[in-house]
GUNUVEX-487565 format. One record per residue (C-alpha): residue number from 1; residue in one letter; x, y, z. Coordinates in steps of 0.001 Angstrom, whole numbers, always signed. Layout:
<atoms>
{num: NUM | residuo: A | east: X | north: Y | up: Z}
...
</atoms>
This chain:
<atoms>
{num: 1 | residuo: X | east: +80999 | north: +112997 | up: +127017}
{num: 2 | residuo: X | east: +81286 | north: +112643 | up: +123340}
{num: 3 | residuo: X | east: +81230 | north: +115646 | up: +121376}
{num: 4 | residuo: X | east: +82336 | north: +114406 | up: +117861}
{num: 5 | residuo: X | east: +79090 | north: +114521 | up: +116224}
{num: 6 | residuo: X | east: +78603 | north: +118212 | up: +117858}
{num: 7 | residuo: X | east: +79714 | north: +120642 | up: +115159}
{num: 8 | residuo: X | east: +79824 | north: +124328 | up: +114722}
{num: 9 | residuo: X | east: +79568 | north: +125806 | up: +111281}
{num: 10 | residuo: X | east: +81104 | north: +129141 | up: +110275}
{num: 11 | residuo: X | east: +78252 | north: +131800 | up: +109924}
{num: 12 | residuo: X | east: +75310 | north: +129643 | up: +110995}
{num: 13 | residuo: X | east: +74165 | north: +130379 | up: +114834}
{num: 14 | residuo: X | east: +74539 | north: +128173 | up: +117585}
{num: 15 | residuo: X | east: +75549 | north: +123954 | up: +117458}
{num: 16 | residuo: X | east: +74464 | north: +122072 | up: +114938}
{num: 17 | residuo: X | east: +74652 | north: +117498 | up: +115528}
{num: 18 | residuo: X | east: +75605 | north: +115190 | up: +112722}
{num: 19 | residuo: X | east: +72288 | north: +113501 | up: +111071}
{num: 20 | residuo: X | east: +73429 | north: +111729 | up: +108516}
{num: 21 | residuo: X | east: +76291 | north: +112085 | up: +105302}
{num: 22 | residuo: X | east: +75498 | north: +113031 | up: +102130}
{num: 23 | residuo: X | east: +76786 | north: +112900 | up: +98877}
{num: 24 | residuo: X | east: +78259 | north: +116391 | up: +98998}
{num: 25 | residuo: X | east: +78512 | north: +117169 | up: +102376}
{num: 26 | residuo: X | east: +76838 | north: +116120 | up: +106062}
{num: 27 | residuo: X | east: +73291 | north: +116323 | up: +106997}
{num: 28 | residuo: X | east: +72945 | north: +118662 | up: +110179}
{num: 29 | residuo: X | east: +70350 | north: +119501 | up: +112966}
{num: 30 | residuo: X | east: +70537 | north: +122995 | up: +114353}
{num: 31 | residuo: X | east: +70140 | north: +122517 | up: +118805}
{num: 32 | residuo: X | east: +68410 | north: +126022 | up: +118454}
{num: 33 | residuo: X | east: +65682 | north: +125292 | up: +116553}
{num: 34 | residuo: X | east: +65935 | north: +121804 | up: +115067}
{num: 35 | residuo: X | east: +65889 | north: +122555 | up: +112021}
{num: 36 | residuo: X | east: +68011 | north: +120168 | up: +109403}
{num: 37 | residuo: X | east: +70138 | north: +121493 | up: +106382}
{num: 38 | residuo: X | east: +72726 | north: +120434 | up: +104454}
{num: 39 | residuo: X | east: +76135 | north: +121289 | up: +105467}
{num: 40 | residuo: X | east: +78277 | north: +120995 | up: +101671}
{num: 41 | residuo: X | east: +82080 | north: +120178 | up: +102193}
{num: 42 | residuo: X | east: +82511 | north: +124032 | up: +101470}
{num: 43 | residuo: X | east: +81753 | north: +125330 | up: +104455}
{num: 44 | residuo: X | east: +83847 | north: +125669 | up: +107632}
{num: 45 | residuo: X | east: +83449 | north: +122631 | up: +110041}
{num: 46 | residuo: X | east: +84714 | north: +122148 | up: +113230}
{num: 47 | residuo: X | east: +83709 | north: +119458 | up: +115879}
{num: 48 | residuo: X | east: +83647 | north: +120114 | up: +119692}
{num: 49 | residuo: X | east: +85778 | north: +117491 | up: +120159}
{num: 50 | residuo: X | east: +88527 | north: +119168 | up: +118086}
{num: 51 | residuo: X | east: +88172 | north: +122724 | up: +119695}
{num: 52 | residuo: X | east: +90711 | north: +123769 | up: +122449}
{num: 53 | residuo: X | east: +91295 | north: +126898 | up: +124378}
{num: 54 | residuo: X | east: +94563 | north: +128314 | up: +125177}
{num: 55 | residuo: X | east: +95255 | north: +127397 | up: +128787}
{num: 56 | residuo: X | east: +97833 | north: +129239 | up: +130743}
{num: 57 | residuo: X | east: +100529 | north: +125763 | up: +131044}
{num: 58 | residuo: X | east: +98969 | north: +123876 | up: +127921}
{num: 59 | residuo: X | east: +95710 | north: +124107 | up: +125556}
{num: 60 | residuo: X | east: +92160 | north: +122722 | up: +127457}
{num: 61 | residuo: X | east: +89700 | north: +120870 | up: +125461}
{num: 62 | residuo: X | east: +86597 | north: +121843 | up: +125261}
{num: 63 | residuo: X | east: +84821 | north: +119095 | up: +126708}
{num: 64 | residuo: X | east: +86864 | north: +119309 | up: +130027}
{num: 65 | residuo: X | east: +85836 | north: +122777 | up: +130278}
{num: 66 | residuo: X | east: +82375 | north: +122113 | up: +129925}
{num: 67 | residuo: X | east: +82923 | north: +119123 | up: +132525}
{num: 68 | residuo: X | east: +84318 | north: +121650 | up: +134800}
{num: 69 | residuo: X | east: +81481 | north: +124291 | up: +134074}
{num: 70 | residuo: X | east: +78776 | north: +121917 | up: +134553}
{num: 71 | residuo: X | east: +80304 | north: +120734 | up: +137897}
{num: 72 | residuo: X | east: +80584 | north: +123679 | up: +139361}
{num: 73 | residuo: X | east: +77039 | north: +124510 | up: +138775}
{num: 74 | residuo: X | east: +75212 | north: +121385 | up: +138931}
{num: 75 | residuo: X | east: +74796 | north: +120944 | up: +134903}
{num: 76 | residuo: X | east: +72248 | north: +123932 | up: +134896}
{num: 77 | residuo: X | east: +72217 | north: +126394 | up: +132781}
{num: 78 | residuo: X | east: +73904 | north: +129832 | up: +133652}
{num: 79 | residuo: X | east: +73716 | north: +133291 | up: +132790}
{num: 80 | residuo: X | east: +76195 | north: +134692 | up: +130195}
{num: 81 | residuo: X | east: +78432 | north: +137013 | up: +132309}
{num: 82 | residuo: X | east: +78077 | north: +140703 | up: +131260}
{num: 83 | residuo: X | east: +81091 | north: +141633 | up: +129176}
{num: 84 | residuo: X | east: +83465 | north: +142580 | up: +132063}
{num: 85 | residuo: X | east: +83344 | north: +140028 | up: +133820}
{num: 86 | residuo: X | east: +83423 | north: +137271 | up: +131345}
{num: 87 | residuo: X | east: +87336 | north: +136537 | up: +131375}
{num: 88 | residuo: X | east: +87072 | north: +136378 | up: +135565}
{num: 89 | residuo: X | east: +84124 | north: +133743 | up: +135166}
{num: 90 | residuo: X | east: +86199 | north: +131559 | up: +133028}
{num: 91 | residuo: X | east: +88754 | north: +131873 | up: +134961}
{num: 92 | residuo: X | east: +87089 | north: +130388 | up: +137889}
{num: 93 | residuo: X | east: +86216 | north: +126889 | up: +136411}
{num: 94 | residuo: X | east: +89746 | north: +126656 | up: +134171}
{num: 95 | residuo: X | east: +92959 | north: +128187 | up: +134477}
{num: 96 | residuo: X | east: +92567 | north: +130086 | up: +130452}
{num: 97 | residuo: X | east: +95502 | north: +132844 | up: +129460}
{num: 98 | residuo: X | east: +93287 | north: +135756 | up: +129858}
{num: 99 | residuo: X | east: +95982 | north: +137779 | up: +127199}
{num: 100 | residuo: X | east: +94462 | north: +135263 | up: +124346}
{num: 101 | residuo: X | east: +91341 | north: +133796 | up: +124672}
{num: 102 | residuo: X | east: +88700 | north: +136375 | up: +123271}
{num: 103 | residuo: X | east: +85852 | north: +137853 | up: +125546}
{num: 104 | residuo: X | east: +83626 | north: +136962 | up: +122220}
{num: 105 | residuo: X | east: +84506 | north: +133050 | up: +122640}
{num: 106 | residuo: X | east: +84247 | north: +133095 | up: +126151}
{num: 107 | residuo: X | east: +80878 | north: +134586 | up: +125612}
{num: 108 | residuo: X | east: +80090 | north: +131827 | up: +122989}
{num: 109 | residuo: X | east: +81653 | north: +129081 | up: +125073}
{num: 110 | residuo: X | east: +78965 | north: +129899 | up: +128117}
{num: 111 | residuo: X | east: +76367 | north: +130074 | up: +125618}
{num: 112 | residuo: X | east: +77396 | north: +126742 | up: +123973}
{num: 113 | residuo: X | east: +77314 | north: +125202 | up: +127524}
{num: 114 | residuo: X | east: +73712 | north: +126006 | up: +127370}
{num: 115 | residuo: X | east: +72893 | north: +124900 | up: +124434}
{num: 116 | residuo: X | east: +74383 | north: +121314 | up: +125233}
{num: 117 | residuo: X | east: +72497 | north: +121657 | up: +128821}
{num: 118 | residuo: X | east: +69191 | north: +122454 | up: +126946}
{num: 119 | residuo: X | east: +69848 | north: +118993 | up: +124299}
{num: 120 | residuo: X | east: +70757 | north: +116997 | up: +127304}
{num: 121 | residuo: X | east: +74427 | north: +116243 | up: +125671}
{num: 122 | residuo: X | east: +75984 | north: +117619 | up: +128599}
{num: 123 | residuo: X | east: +74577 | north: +115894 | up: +132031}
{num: 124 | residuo: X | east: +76031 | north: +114486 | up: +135099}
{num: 125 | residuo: X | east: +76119 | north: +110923 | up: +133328}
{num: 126 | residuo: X | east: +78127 | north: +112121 | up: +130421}
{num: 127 | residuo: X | east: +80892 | north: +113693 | up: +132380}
{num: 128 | residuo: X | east: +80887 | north: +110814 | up: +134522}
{num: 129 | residuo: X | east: +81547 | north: +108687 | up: +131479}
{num: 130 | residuo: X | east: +84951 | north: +111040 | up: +130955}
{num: 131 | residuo: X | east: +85628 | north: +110312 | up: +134552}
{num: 132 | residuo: X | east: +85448 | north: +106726 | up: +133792}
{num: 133 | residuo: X | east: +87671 | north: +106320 | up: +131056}
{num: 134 | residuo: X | east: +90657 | north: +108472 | up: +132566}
{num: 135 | residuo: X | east: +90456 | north: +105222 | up: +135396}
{num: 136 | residuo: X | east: +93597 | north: +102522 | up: +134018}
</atoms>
C-alpha cells in the first residue's frame, strides 16, 4: 500500500491525493468530494506515509494500522466508535499508548480508513503488496 501521494492538509476536511505540481505549490483532489485546489507551499502538508502513532514499545505507521484495520474487518468500512469506546477499538487492531494518542485522532484515523476504503486505496491487494515486500 502506497500512501505517499495521500496527503492531509491542515484545516481542509478529510484526504486529499497528489494531482499534479505546480509552480507554487501541489495540485490536490479532495476523496470527499473530488474536488481539485491548489495546495501553495504555505500550508501544512503531511503525507500518510509520514504519519505515525505512538505505539506502546515503538511508533506504528499508519499504513500498518490501516493494514491491520482492514484485516480485521474484511477492508469494509466501519462505524466510528462512539467517543468512549474509541481508545478500546484501537486498541484491538494495534497495541497504541492509550495515555497519548488523542480520542480526536483515533476518531479521525477510523474515519480516514473509510475514506481510503471508499477511493479503493486501501483493498486486500494493496496490503498484500506490503506483505510482499517485507518477504527477503
Amino acid at each position: 500500500m502506497d500512501l505517499t501521494g495521500i496527503f492531509t492538509i491542515g484545516g481542509k476536511p478529510g484526504l486529499q491525493k497528489l494531482v499534479a505540481q505546480s509552480s507554487n505549490g501541489v495540485i490536490v483532489e479532495s476523496l470527499v468530494d473530488g474536488k481539485r485546489f491548489n495546495a501553495y507551499s504555505s500550508y501544512k502538508i503531511s503525507s500518510l506515509e509520514d504519519i505515525t502513532i505512538y505505539g506502546e514499545v515503538d511508533d506504528i505507521p499508519l499504513k500498518e494500522v490501516f493494514a491491520a484495520i482492514g484485516k480485521a474487518n474484511n477492508f469494509g468500512k466501519l462505524e466510528v466508535p462512539a467517543k468512549s469506546e474509541l481508545k478500546s477499538s484501537l486498541s484491538t487492531y494495534v497495541p497504541a499508548d492509550s495515555e497519548r494518542v488523542y480520542e480526536s485522532d483515533i476518531k479521525k484515523l477510523f474515519s480516514w480508513y473509510n475514506l481510503l476504503i471508499d477511493s479503493k486505496i486501501l483493498t486486500v491487494e494493496s496490503s498484500e503488496e506490503k506483505e510482499a515486500d517485507k518477504i527477503p
